[in-house]
C-alpha positions in Angstrom: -11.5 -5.0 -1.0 -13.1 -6.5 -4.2 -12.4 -10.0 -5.3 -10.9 -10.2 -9.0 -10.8 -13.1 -11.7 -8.2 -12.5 -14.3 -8.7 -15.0 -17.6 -5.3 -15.3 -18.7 -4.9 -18.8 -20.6 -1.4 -20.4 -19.7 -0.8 -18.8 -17.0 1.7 -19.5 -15.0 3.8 -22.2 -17.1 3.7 -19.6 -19.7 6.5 -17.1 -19.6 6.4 -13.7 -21.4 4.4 -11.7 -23.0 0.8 -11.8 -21.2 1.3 -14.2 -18.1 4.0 -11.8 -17.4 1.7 -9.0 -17.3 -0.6 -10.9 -15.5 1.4 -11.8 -12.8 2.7 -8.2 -12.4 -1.3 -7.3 -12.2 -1.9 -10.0 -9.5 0.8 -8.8 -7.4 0.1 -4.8 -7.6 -3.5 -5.8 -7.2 -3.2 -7.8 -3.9 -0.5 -5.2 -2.9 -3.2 -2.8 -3.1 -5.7 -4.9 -0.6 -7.5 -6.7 -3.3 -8.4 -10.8 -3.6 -7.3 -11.9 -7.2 -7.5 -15.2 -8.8 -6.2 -16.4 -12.6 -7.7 -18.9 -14.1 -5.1 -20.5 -16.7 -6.7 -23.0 -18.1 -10.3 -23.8 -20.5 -10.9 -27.2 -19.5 -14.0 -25.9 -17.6 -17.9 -25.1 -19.0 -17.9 -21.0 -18.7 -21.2 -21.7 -17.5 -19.7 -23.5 -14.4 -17.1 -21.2 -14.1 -19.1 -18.0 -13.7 -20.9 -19.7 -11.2 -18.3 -20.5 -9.3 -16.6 -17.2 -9.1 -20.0 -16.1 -7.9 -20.5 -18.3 -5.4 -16.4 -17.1 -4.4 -18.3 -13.8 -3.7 -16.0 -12.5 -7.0 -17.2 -9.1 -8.4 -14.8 -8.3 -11.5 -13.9 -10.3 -14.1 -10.8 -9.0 -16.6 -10.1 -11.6 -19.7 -6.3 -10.9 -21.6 -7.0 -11.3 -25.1 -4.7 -12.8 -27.7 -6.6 -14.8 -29.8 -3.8 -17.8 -30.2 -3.9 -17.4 -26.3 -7.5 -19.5 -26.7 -7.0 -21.8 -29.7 -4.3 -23.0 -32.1 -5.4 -20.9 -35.0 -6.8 -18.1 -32.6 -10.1 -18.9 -32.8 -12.5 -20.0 -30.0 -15.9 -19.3 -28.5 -13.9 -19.4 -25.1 -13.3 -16.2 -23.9 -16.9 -14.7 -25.3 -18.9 -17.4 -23.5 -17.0 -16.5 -20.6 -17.9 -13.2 -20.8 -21.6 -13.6 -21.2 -21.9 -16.1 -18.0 -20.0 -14.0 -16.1 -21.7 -11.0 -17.1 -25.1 -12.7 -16.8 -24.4 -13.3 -13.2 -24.1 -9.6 -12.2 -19.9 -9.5 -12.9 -18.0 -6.2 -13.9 -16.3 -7.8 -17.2 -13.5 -6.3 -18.7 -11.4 -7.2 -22.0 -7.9 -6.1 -22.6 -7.2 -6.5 -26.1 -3.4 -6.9 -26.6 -3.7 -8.5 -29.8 -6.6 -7.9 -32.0 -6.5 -10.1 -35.1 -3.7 -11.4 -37.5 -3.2 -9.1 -40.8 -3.8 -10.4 -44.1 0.0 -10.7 -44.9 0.4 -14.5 -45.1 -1.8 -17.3 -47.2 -3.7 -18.9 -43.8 -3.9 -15.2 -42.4 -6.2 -14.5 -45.3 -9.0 -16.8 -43.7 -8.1 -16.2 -40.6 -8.1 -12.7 -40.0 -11.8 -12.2 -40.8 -12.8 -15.0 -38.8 -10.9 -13.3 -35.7 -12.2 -10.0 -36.3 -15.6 -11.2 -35.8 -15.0 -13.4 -33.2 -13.6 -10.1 -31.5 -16.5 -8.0 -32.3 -18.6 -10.7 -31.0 -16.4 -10.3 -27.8 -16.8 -6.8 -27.2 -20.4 -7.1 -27.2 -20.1 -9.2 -24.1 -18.3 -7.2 -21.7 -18.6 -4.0 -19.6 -15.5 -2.4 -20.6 -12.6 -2.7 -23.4 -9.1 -1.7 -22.9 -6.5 -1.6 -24.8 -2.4 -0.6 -24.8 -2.4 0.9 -28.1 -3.6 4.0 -28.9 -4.5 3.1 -32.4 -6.7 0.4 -31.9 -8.9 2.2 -29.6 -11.2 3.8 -32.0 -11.6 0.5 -34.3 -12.8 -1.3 -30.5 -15.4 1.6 -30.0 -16.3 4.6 -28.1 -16.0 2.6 -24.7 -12.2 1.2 -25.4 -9.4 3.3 -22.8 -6.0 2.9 -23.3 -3.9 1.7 -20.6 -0.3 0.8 -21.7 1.5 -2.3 -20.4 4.9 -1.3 -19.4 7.7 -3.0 -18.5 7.2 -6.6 -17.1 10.5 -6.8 -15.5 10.0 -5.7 -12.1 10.7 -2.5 -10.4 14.4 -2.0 -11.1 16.6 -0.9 -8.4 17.1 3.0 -7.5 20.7 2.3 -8.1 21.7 0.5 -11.1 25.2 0.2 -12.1 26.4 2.4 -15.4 29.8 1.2 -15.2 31.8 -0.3 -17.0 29.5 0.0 -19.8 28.8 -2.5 -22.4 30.8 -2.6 -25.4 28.7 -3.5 -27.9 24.7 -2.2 -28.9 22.0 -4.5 -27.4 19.1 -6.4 -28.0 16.5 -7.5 -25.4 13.9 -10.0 -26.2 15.3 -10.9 -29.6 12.3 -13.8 -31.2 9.5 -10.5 -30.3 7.1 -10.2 -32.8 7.8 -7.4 -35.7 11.7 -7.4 -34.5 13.2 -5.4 -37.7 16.3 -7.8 -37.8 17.4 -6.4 -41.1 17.4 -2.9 -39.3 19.3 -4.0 -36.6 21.7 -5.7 -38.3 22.2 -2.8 -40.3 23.1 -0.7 -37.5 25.4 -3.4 -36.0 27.9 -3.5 -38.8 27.9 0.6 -39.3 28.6 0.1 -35.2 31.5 -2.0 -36.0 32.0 -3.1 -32.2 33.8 -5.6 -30.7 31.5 -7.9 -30.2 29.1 -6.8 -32.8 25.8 -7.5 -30.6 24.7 -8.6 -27.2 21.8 -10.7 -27.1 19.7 -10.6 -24.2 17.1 -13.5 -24.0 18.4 -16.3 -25.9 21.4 -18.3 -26.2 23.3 -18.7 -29.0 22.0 -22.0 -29.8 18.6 -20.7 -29.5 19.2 -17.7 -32.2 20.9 -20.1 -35.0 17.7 -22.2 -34.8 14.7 -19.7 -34.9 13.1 -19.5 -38.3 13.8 -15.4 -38.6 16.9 -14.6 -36.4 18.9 -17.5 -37.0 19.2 -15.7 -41.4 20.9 -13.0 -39.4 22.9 -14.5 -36.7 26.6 -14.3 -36.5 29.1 -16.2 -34.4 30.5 -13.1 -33.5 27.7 -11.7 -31.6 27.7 -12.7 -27.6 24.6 -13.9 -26.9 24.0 -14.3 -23.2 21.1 -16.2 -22.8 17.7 -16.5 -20.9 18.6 -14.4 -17.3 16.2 -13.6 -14.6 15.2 -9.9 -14.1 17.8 -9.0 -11.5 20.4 -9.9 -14.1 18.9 -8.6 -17.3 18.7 -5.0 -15.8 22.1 -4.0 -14.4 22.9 -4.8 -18.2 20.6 -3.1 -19.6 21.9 -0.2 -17.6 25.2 -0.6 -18.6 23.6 -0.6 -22.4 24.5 2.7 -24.1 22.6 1.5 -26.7 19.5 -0.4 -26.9 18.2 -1.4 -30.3 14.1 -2.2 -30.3 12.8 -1.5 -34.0 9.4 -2.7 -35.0 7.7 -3.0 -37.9 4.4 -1.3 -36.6 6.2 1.1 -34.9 7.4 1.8 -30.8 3.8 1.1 -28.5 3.5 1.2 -24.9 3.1 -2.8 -25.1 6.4 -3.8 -26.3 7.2 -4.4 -22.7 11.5 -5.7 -24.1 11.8 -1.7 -24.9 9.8 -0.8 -21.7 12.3 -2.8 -19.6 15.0 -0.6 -21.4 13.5 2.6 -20.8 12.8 1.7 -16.9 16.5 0.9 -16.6 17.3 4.5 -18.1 18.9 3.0 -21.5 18.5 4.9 -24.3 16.7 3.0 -26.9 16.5 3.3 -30.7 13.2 2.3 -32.1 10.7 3.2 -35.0 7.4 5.0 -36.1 5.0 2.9 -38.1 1.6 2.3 -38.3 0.4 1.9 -34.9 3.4 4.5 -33.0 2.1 5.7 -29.9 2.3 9.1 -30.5 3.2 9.2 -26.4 6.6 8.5 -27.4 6.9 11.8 -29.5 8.0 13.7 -26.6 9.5 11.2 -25.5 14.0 10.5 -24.6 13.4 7.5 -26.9 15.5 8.3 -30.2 12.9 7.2 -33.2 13.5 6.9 -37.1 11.2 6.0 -39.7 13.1 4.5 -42.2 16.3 1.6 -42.2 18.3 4.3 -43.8 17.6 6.8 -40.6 18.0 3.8 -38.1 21.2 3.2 -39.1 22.8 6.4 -39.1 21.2 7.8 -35.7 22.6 4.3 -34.3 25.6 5.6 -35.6 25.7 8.9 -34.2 24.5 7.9 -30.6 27.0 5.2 -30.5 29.7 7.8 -31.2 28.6 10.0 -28.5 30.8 10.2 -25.4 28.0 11.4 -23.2 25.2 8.7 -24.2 24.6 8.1 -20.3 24.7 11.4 -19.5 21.2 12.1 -20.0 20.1 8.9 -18.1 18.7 10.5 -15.1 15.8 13.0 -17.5 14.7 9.1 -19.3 14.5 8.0 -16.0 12.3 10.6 -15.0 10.3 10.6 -17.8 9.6 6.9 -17.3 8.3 7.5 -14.1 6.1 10.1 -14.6 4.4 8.0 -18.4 5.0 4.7 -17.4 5.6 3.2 -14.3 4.3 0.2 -13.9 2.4 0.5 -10.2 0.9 3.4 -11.5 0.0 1.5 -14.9 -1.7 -1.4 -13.3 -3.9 1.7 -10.6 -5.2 2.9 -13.6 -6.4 -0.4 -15.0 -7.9 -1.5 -11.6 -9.9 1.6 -11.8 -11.4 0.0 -15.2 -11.8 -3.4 -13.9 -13.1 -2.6 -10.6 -15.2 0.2 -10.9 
């Protein structure tokens, strides 16, 4: 057994995106015989909190690293000074970089991105190890970065989800994620032409009209079912014979609202762009580079009769690249040397 500490800011009145994939980690972890805490909060000195974990008998440490995760702007001492008590005390520390720093697209972004890619290189001189979901990043974090992708955070799905009916309309899971390409996907919804337009899977509709990018494209047509818990939000997205996830940087193995898909053997339509894991290559994801091609390969798997008959081979694949218990193995493997 080895006793973990997992930094993980917000965790667990924080929904989505990293407390998700921290709880899944605490779970597998302890599954696997293993003592794991998560601290979710920064009201303590470091200093006092590496000793403590010490004095717990902990001997691994893994900090999840957003950097709005530890300050309003994304910028705080936090998580390095964590990492240097811990470390000083004899702790196997590990960093998983989800995010890495904002890009100079917007006026604030300008000052803000070069203050948060030093404060990460100051980071990653205070830890063990680095890991990291997408391959691109890897070599800008250094020889010593591994790439473990995150997966779906849904839960394991159950060996027999229902295909029928299916849905009839194309669907969108997690619709406020960052680097959504609405103007893609709406695109693809009207050359659709289905009745309704769009299910929306996350949100309600009250929800969608109000948020500062989806609520441009919203239409009262589309049926938007709301926030549902995992046991829901599968079955549908098994019933989904299309699953629309474009991103502006492209289709990674930490967009965990396409993972989901792909564990529930949907076929998704996503996008290559600057950080596309090339894992996906070989992958039953259908992929397009431009709106132009997103459109009309929505087009042409919606018209296909057989668009669940290949659901069994994106099942399989999932398991054997993706699969979250194995996922989270590998990781521990990093953390807990």
């Amino acid at each position: 057994m080895t006793s973990i500490r997992i930094v993980s800011p917000g965790f667990p009145e924080t929904p989505g995106g990293v407390t998700d994939h921290t709880a899944r980690l605490r779970r597998h972890w302890k599954d696997a015989g293993h003592e794991v805490q998560v601290l979710g909060t920064r009201d303590e000195e470091p200093a006092a909190i590496a000793a403590r974990w010490r004095d717990e008998g902990a001997e691994a440490v893994l900090i999840q690293y957003v950097p709005f995760l530890y300050g309003r702007r994304g910028v705080s001492r936090f998580p390095e000074r964590v990492a240097r008590a811990a470390r000083e005390l004899g702790l196997h520390t590990s960093l998983f970089v989800h995010e890495t720093w904002v890009p100079p697209t917007r006026v604030p972004w300008l000052v803000l991105g070069p203050i948060q890619k030093r404060q990460l290189r100051r980071l990653l001189g205070a830890v063990d190890g680095v890991v990291t979901a997408v391959p691109a990043w890897a070599a800008a974090l250094g020889h010593r970065a591994q790439v473990v992708r995150v997966g779906s955070n849904l839960g394991e799905p159950l060996s027999q989800l229902p295909t029928q009916p299916p849905l009839t309309a194309p669907v969108v899971f997690s619709p406020f994620a960052a680097g959504l390409e609405w103007r893609w996907v709406v695109a693809a919804v009207e050359a659709i032409g289905a009745t309704p337009p769009l299910i929306v899977i996350g949100a309600d509709e009250q929800e969608v009209r109000d948020h500062h990018v989806v609520g441009r494209w919203w239409r009262a047509e589309w049926s938007c079912r709301g926030r549902l818990p995992a046991e829901e939000v599968l079955p549908l997205l098994s019933r989904a014979p299309l699953v629309l996830a474009p991103f502006g940087d492209g289709l990674t193995g930490r967009r965990t609202s396409a993972m989901a898909a792909m564990s529930a053997g949907a076929q998704v339509l996503s996008s290559v762009g600057p950080l596309f894991d090339p894992l996906f290559d070989d992958s039953p994801v259908a992929l397009a580079r431009t709106a132009e091609e997103f459109v009309e390969r929505a087009r042409r798997i919606w018209s296909d009769p057989d668009s669940h008959s290949h659901r069994d081979e994106r099942l399989e694949w999932h398991h054997a690249h993706l699969e979250p218990k194995t996922l989270d193995a590998r990781l521990l493997d990093l953390v807990a040397p």
